[in-house]
C-alpha positions as CSV (number, residue, x, y, z in Angstrom):
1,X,24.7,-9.8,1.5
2,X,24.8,-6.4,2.8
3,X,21.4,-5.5,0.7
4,X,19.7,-8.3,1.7
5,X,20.8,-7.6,5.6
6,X,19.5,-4.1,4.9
7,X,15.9,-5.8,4.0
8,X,15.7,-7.9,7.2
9,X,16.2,-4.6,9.0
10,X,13.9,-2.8,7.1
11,X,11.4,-5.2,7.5
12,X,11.9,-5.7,11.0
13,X,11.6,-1.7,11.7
14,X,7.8,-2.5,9.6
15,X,7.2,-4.8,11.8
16,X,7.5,-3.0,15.1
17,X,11.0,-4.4,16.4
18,X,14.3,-1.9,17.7
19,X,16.8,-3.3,15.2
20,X,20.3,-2.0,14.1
21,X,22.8,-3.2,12.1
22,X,26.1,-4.1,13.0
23,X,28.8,-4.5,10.3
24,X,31.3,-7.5,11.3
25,X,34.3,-6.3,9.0
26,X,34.2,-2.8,11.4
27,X,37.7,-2.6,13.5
28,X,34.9,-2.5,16.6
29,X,32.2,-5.3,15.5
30,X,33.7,-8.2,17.6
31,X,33.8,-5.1,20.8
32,X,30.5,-4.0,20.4
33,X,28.9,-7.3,19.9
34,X,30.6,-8.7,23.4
35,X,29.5,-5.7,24.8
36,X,25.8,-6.0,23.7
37,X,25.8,-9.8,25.0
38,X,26.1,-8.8,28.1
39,X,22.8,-6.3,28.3
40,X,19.2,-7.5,29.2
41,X,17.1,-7.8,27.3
42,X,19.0,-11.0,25.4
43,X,18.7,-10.0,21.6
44,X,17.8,-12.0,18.4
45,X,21.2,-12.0,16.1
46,X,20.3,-12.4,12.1
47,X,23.2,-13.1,10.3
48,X,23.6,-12.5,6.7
49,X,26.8,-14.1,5.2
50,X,28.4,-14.7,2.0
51,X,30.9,-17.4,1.2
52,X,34.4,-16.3,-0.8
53,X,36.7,-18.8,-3.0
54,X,38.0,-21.7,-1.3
55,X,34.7,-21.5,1.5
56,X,36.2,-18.9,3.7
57,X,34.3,-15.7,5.0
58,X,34.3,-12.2,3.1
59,X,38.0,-10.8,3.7
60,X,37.0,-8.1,5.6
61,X,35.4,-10.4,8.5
62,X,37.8,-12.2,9.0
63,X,39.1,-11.1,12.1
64,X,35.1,-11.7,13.2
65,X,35.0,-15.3,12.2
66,X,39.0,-16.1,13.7
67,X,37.5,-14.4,16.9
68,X,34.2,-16.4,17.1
69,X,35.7,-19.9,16.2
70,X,39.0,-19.5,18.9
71,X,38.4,-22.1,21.5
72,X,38.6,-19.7,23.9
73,X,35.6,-18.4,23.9
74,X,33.1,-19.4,26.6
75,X,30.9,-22.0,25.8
76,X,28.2,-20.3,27.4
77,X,28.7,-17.3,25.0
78,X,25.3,-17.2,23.4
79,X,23.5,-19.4,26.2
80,X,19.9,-18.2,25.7
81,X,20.9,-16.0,22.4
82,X,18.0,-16.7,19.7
83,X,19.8,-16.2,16.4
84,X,19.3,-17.1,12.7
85,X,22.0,-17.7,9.6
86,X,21.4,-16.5,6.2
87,X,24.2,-18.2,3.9
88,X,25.1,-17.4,0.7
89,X,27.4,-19.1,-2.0
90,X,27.7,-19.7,-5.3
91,X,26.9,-23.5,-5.9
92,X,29.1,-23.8,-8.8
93,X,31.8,-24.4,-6.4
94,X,30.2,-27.5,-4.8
95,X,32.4,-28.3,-1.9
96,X,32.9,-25.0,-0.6
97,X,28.8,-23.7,-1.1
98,X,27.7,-21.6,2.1
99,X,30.6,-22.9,4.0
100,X,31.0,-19.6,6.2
101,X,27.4,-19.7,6.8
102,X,27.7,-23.4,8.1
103,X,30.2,-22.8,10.1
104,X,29.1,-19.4,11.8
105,X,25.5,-21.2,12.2
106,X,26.9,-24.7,13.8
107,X,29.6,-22.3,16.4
108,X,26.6,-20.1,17.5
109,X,24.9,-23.0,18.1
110,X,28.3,-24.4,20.3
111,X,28.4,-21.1,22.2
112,X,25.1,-22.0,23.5
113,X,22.7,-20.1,20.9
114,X,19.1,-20.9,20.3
115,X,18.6,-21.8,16.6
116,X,15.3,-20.6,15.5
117,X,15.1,-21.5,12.3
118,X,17.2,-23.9,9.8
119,X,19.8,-21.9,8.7
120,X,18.8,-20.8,5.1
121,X,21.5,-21.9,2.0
122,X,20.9,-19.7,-1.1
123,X,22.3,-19.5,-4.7
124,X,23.7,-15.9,-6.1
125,X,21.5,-16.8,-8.7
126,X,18.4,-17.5,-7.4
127,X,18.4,-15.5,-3.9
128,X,14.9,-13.6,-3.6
129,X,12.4,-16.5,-3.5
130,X,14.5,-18.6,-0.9
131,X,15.6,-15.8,0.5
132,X,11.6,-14.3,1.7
133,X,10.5,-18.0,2.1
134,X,13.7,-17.5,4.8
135,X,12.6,-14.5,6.3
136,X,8.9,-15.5,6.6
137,X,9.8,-18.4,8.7
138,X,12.0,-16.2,11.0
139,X,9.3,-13.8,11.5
140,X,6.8,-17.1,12.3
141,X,9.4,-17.9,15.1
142,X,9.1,-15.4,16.8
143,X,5.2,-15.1,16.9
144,X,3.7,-14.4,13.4
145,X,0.6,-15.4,11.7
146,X,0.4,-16.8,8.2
147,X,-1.8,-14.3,6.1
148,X,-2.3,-15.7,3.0
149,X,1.4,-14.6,1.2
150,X,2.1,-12.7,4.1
151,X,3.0,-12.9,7.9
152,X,1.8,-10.1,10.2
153,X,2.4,-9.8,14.3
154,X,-1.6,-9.5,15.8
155,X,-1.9,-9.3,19.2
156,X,-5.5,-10.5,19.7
157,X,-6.5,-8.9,22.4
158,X,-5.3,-5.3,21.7
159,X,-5.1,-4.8,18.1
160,X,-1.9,-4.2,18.5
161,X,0.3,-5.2,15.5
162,X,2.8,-4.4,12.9
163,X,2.8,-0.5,13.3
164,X,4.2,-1.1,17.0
165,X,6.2,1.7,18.3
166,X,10.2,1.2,18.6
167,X,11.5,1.9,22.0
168,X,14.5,4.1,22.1
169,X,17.9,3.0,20.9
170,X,21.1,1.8,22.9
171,X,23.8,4.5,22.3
172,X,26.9,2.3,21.7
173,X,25.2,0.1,19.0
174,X,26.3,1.0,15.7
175,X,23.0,3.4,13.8
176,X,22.1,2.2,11.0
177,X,23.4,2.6,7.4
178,X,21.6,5.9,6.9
179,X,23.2,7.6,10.2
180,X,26.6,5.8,10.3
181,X,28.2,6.1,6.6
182,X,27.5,2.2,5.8
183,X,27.0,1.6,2.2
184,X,28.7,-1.3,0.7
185,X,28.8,-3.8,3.8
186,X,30.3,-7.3,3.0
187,X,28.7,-9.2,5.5
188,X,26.3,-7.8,8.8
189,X,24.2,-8.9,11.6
190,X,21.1,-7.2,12.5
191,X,20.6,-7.1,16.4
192,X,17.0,-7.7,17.4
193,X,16.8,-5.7,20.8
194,X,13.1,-5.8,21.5
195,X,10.9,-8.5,20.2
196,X,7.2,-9.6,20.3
197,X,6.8,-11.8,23.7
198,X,4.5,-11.8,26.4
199,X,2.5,-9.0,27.8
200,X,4.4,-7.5,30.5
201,X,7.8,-9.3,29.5
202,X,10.8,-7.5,28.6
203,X,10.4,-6.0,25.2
204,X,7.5,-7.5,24.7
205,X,4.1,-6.5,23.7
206,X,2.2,-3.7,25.9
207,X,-1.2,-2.4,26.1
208,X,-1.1,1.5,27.3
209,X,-3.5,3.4,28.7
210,X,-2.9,6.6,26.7
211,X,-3.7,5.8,22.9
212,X,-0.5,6.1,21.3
213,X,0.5,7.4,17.7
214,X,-0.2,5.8,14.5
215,X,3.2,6.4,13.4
216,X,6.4,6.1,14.9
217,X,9.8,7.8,13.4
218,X,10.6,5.0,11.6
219,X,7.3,4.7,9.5
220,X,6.9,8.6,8.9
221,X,10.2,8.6,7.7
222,X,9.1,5.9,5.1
223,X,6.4,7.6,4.0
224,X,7.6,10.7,3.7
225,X,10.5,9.4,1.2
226,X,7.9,7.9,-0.7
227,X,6.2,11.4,-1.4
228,X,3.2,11.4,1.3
229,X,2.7,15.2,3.0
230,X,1.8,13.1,6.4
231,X,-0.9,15.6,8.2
232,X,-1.8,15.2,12.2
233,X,-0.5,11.6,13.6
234,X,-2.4,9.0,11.1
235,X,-3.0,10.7,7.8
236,X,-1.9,12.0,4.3
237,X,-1.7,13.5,1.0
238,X,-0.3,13.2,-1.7
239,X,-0.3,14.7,-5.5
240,X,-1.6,12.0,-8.2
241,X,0.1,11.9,-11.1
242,X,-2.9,12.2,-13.4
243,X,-3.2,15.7,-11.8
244,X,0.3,16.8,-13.1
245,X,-0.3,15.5,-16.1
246,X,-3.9,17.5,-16.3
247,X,-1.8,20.2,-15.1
248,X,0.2,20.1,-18.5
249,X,-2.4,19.7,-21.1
250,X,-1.7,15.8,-20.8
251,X,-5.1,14.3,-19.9
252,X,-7.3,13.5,-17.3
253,X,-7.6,10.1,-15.1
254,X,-10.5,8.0,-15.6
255,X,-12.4,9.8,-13.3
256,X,-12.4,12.2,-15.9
257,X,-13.4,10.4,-18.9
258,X,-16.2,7.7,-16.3
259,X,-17.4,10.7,-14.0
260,X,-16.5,14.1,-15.2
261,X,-13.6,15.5,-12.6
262,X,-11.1,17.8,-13.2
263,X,-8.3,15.6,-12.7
264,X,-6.0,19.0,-12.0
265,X,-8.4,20.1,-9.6
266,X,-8.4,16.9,-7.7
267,X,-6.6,16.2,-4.0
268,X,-5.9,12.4,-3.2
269,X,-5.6,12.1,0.4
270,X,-6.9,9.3,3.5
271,X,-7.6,10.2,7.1
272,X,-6.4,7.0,8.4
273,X,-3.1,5.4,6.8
274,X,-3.6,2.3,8.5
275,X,-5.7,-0.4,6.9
276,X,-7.2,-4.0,7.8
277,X,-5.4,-5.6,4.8
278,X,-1.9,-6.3,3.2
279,X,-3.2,-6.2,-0.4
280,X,-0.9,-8.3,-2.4
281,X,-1.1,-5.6,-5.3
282,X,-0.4,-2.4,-2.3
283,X,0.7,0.5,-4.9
284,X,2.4,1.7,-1.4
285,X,4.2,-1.1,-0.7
286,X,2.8,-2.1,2.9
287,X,4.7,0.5,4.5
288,X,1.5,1.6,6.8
289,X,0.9,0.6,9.9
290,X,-2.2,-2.4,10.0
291,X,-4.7,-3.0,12.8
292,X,-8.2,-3.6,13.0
293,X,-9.7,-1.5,15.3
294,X,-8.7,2.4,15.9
295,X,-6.5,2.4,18.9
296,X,-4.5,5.5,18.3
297,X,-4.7,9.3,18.9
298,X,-7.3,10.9,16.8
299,X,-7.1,13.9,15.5
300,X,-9.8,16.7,14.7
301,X,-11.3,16.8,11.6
302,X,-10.4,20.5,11.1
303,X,-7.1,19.9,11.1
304,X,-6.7,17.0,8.7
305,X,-8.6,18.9,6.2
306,X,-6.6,22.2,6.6
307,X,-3.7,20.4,6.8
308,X,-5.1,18.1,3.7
309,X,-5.5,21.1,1.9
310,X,-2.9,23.4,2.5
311,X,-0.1,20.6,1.5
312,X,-2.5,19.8,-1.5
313,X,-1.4,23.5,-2.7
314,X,2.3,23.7,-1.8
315,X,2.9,20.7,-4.1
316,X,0.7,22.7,-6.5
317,X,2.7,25.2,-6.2
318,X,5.5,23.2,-6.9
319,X,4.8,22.6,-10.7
320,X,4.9,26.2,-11.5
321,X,7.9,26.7,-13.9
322,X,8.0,23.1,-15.3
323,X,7.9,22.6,-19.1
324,X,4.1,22.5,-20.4
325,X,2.3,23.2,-17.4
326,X,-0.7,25.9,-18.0
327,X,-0.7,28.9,-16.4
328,X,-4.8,29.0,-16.2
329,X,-4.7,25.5,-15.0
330,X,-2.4,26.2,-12.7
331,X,-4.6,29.0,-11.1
332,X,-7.7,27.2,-11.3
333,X,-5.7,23.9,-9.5
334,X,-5.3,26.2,-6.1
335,X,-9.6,25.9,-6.3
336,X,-9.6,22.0,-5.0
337,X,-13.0,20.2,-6.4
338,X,-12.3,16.7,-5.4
339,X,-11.2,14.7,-3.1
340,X,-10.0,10.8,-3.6
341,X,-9.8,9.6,-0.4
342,X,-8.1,6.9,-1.5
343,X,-4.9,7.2,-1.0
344,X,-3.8,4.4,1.0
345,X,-4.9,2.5,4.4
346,X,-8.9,2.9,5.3
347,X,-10.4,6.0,5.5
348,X,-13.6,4.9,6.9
349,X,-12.5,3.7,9.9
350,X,-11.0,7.4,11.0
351,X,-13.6,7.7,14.5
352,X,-15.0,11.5,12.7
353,X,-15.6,10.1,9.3
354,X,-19.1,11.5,8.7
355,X,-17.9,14.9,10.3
356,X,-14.9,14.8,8.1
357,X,-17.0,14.2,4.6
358,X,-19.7,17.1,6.4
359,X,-16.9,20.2,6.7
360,X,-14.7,18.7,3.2
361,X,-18.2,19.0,1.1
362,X,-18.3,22.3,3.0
363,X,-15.6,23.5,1.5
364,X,-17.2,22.8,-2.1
365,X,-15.2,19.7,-2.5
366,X,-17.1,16.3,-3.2
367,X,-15.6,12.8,-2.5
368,X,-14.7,9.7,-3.5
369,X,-14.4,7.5,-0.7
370,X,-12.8,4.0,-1.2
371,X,-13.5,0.8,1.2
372,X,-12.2,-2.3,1.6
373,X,-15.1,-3.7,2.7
374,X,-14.3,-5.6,6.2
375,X,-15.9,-2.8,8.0
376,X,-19.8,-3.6,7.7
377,X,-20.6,-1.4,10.9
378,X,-19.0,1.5,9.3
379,X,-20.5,1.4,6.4
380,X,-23.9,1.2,7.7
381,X,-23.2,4.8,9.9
382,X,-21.7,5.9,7.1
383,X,-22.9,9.6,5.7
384,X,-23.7,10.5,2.0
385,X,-20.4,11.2,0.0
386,X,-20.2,11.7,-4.0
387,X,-19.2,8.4,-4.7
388,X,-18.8,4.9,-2.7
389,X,-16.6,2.4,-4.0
390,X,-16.7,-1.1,-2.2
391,X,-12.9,-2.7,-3.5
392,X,-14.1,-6.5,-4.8
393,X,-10.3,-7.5,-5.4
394,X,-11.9,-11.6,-5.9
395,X,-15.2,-13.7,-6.1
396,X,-14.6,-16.3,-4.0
397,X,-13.2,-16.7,-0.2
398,X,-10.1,-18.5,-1.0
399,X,-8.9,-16.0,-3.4
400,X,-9.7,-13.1,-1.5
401,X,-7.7,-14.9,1.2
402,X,-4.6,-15.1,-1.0
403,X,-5.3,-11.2,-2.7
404,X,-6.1,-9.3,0.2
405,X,-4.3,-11.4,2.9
406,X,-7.0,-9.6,5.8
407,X,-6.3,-9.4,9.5
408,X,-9.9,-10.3,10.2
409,X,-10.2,-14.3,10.7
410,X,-14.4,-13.7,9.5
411,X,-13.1,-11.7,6.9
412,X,-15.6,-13.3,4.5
413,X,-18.4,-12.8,6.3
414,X,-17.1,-9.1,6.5
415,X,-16.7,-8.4,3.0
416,X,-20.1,-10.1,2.0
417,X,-22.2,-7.8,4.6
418,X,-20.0,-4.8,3.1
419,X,-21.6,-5.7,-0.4
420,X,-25.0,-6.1,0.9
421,X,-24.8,-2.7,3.4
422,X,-23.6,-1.0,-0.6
423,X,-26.7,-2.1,-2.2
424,X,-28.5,-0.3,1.1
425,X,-27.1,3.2,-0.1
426,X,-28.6,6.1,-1.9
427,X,-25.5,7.8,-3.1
428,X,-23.8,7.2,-6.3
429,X,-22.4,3.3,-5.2
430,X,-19.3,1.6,-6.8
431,X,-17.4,-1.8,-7.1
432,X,-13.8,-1.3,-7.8
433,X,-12.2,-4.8,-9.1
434,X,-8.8,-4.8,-9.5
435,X,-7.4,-7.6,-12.0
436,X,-4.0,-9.4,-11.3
437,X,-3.6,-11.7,-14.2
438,X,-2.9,-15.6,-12.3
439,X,-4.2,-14.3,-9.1
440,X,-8.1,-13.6,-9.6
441,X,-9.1,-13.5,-13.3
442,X,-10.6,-17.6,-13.0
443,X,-14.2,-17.1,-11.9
444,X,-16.3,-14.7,-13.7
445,X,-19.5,-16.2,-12.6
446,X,-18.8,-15.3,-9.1
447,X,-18.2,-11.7,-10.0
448,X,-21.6,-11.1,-11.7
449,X,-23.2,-13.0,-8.4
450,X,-21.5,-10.7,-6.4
451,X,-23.0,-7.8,-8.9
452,X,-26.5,-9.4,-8.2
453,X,-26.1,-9.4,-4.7
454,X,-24.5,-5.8,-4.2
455,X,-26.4,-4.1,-7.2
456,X,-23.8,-1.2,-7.4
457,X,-24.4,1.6,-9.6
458,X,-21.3,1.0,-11.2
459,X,-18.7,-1.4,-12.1
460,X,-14.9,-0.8,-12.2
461,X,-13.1,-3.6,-13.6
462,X,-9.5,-2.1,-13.8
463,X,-5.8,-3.7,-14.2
464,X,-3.5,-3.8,-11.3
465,X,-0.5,-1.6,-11.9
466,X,2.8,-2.7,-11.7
467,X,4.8,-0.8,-8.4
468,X,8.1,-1.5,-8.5
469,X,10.4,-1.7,-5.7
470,X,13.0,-3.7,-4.3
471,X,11.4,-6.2,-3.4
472,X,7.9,-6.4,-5.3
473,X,5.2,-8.9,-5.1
474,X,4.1,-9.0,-8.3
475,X,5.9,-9.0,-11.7
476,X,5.0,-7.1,-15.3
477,X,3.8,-10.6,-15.8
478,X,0.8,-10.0,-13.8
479,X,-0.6,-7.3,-15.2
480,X,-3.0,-7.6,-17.9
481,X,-3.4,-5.5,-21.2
482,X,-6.3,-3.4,-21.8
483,X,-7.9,-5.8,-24.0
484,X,-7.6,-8.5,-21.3
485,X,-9.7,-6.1,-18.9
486,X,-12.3,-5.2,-21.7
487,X,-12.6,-8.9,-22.4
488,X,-13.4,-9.5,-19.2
489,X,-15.6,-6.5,-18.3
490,X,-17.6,-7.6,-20.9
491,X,-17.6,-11.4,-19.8
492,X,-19.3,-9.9,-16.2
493,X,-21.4,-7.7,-18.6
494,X,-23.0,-10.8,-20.2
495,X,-24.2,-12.6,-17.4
496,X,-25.9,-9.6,-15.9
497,X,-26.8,-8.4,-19.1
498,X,-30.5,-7.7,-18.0
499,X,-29.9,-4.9,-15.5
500,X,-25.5,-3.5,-17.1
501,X,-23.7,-2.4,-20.2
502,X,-20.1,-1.8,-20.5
503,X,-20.4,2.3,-21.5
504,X,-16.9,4.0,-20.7
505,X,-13.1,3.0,-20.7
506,X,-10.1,4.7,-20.3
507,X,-7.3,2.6,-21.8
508,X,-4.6,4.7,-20.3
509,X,-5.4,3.6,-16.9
510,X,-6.1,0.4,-18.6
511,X,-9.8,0.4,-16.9
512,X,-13.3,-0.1,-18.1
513,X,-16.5,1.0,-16.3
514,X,-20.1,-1.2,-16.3
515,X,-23.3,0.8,-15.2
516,X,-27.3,0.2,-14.2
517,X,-28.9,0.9,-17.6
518,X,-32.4,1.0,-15.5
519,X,-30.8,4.3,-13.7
520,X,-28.2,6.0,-16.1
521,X,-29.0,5.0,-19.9
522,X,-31.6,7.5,-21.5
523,X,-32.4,5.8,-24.7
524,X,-29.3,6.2,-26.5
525,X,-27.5,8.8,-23.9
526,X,-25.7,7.7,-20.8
527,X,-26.0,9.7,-17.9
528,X,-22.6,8.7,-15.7
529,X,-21.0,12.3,-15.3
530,X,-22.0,14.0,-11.9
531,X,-23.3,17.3,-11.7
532,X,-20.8,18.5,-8.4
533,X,-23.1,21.7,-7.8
534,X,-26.3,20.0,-7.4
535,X,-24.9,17.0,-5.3
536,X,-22.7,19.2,-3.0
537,X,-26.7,21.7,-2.6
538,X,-28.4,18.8,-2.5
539,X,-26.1,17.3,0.8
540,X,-26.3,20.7,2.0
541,X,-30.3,20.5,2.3
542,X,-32.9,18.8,4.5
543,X,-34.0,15.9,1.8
544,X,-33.5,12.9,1.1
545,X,-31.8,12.5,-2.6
546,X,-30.3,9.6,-4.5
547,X,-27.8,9.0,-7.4
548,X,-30.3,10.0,-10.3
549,X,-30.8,13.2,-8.7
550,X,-27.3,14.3,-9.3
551,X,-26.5,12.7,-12.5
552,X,-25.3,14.4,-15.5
553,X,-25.0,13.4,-19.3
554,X,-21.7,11.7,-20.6
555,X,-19.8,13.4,-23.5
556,X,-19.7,11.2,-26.7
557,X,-16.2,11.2,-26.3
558,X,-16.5,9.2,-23.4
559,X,-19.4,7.3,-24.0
560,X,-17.6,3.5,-25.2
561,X,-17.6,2.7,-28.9
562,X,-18.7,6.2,-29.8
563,X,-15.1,8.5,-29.4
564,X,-12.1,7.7,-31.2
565,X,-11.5,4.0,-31.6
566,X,-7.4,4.8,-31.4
567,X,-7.7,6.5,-27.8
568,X,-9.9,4.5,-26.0
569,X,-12.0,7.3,-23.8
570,X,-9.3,10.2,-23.6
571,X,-10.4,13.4,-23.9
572,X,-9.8,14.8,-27.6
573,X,-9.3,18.4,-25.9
574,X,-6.3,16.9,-24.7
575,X,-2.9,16.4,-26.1
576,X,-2.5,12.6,-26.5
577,X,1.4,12.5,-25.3
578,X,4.3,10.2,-25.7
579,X,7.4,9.5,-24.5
580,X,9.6,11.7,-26.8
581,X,6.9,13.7,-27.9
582,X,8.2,17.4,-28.5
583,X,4.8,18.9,-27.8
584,X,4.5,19.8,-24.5
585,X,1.4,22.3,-24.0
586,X,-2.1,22.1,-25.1
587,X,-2.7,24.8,-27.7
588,X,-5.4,27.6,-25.7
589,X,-8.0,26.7,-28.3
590,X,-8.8,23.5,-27.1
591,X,-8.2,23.8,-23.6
592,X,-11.5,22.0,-21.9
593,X,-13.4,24.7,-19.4
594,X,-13.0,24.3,-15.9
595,X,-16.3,22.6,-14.6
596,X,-18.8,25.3,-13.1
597,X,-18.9,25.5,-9.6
């Protein structure tokens, strides 16, 4: 019970509530929790209980429960107290399942508490789908909307939503686990102190005048233990794995094999960690803030990309000294070439984008900017950059609904003026689909309309990876094997036969890559690699230019059906490693140049 009272608290921080948690077997719990009753603003208790043998409470809260069920406590105790039970038992023994939840839930309710939710009964065996099925419903009571597979707090006339910022702490409430030594708790109550409510109630939503940050404490703190180098008040980096692994001889990411990067030399960053979706398949595991307008500070472009940049190199830096890792490579890394902004969130709602894209190609570094496509405006405004990819994560509103889960009510309207404003673009233009196997992988015909419609240059048709966590969304079972993505690549392929050919894959990243044969086949030669120097001159200049003007010709190694039918698009100047493998460096003589500047 304590883990799962640890998730309701860390998902009540997410979702902009002042929460702590308060362990009931503590010498002080039944103290400090008289002691908070009696402060304004009236909190929201969630209790988390297991059930021991013969249907009493967990030993340790005892004295907790013998306190809360002595008749001589008030029966106004909890008059106007919102509060919620989680209970959970082992239904083997019948007669005695939940029984400490029960009775904690029915005495609150005595003391004058205001159920907001049936009290929740739960299995050992079977605790994390009624268990989030639990917690949805408590967050709905207290003001959330439905989103698809999600629940988010929106405040519709501000924007304001989950990223909202805590207020400050009560000092004699117990911190939290991480400050207070808690580790193994038996049973704990998480005290709601601020809530969503009416504008201008206590602890309820406000609209300030001065824009406030994008990330409070608890978020940055989040995201920093998840790796990010947060730069300024709403942005990021991070290093990609595919660029260690470049870094070590150990192959490039399929930017390398479809378009010709240097996967070492490669920064992955986002100007804006907040985002207009709560992607079911999030490889960050929706811990940035969501809105869907900018209401926050904004900082200068300068600085993000200084900042971008200089953390970019420090984790560089960071690699010298581990096994395999090339000494040149490691040089040449400190020279970035590229930059993913795609990271996490939605870059192209940061107020300077076009600046920012302007001073990063200024720099020499070219970009690879991904959208979700609910911001139509945006996109329209939107300067040249390398490489615009448009995410098309289903092909039909429902399912998009369901995938994406958007904030937007219109956002299909949204995403289908975001396809049309892509086939408006000169630049090298891109839809990225993302497959999750039983969630959008039924209707293939509405891909290749959408493909019509859009007329992308390219085609990305690439498997969702599987993210972990403690409490993730999707399963292994969801993901589908290379073959299943080639299979269906080549399914869209068919029906817009006229105008695309499958012509790359990279298995490793399980992803396959369609392109306009009109614009980047040459008789037998594909043309998909970009020549960095002439786009990043050509930007630079006075002209109008287009994709084909900065085009370069594919390696056959890359080229699909033409390399090695084993490695499916890796680079052969790369050492093909796995797990166990005792190689750990590329020999110098097959070492791949670092692309001309």
């Amino acid at each position: 019970s304590g883990g799962l009272a640890k998730d309701v608290l860390e998902d009540a921080w997410e979702k902009g509530f002042t929460a702590s948690l308060m362990d009931l077997s503590a010498d002080n719990a039944v103290a400090l929790l008289a002691k908070r009753l009696e402060k304004a603003p009236v909190p929201m208790l969630v209790f988390v209980t297991s059930t021991w043998t013969g249907g009493t409470p967990p030993p340790a809260a005892v004295p907790f429960f013998t306190w809360m069920l002595d008749a001589a406590r008030p029966l106004d105790l909890f008059e106007g107290v919102r509060f919620v039970v989680y209970a959970l038992g082992n239904s083997e023994y019948k007669e005695h399942f939940c029984t400490a939840g029960r009775t904690l839930d029915n005495r609150i309710e005595v003391l004058g508490g205001k159920r907001q939710v049936p009290m929740a009964e739960d299995d050992d065996a079977g605790r994390r789908e009624v268990f989030g099925k639990w917690k949805d419903s408590v967050w709905v009571s207290q003001g959330a909307r439905l989103m698809g597979n999600s629940v988010q707090f929106i405040d519709e006339d501000s924007d304001i939503s989950s990223d909202m910022s805590s207020a400050e702490e009560d000092d004699d409430i117990e911190e939290p686990a991480a400050q207070s030594g808690l580790t193994d708790l038996e049973d704990l109550g998480g005290v709601f102190k601020a809530g969503k409510g009416e504008k201008g109630a206590a602890g309820g939503v406000a609209i300030l005048d001065k824009p406030k940050k994008m990330l409070n404490d608890r978020l940055a703190a989040s995201l920093t233990k998840q790796g990010y180098k947060l730069v300024g008040s709403h942005s990021g980096v991070k290093l990609c794995r595919w660029t260690k692994a470049m870094l070590r001889g150990r192959g490039g990411c399929y930017k390398h094999t479809f378009y010709g990067i240097a996967s070492y030399q490669c920064m992955e960053a986002t100007p804006s960690l907040a985002c207009a979706n709560k992607c079911v398949f999030c490889w960050r595991h929706h811990k940035n803030p969501v809105g869907t307008t900018w209401r926050w500070e904004t900082d200068e472009p300068k600085v993000l990309i200084d900042g971008f940049m200089s953390n970019h190199r420090k984790m560089i830096k960071e690699m010298r000294g581990l096994p395999g890792v090339i000494p040149e490579r490691l040089a040449e890394a400190q020279t970035i070439r590229h930059c993913a902004l795609s990271l996490v969130g939605e870059p192209i709602i940061y107020p300077h984008i076009n600046k920012f894209l302007q001073m990063l190609h200024a720099e020499g570094i070219s970009s690879f900017l991904v959208t979700n496509a609910q911001f139509p405006a945006q996109m329209e405004s939107l300067v040249s950059c390398t490489q615009l990819y448009v995410s098309i994560d289903a092909s039909n509103e429902t399912d998009l609904k369901e995938v994406d889960r958007p904030l937007f009510p219109d956002f299909w309207n949204r995403f289908l003026e975001c396809v049309d404003a892509l086939s408006r673009k000169g630049q090298r233009t891109v839809f990225r689909l993302t497959l999750v196997r039983d969630w959008n992988m039924n209707e293939v015909q509405g891909y290749a309309d959408l493909v019509k419609r859009g007329l992308p240059d390219f085609v990305e048709v690439k498997g969702v990876t599987f993210t972990g966590g403690n409490k993730p969304e999707l399963g292994m079972k969801n993901v589908p094997w290379h073959a299943e993505v080639l299979q269906f690549t080549q399914s869209i392929a068919a029906l817009v036969s006229d105008e695309y050919e499958v012509c790359s894959e990279h298995a490793h990243s399980c992803a396959v890559l369609m392109a306009r044969k009109s614009k980047f086949k040459k008789g037998n030669d594909w043309y998909t690699w970009i020549d960095f120097p002439k786009f990043l001159e050509l930007q630079a200049g006075v002209g109008h230019f287009t994709a084909v003007d900065y085009m370069a010709k594919t390696p056959e190694w890359a080229v699909f059906g033409r390399g090695d039918a084993n490695d499916g698009g890796f680079d052969p100047a790369e050492i093909h490693y796995r797990k166990g493998d005792s190689r750990v460096t590329t020999p110098a003589s097959t070492r791949p140049a670092t692309p001309a500047v």
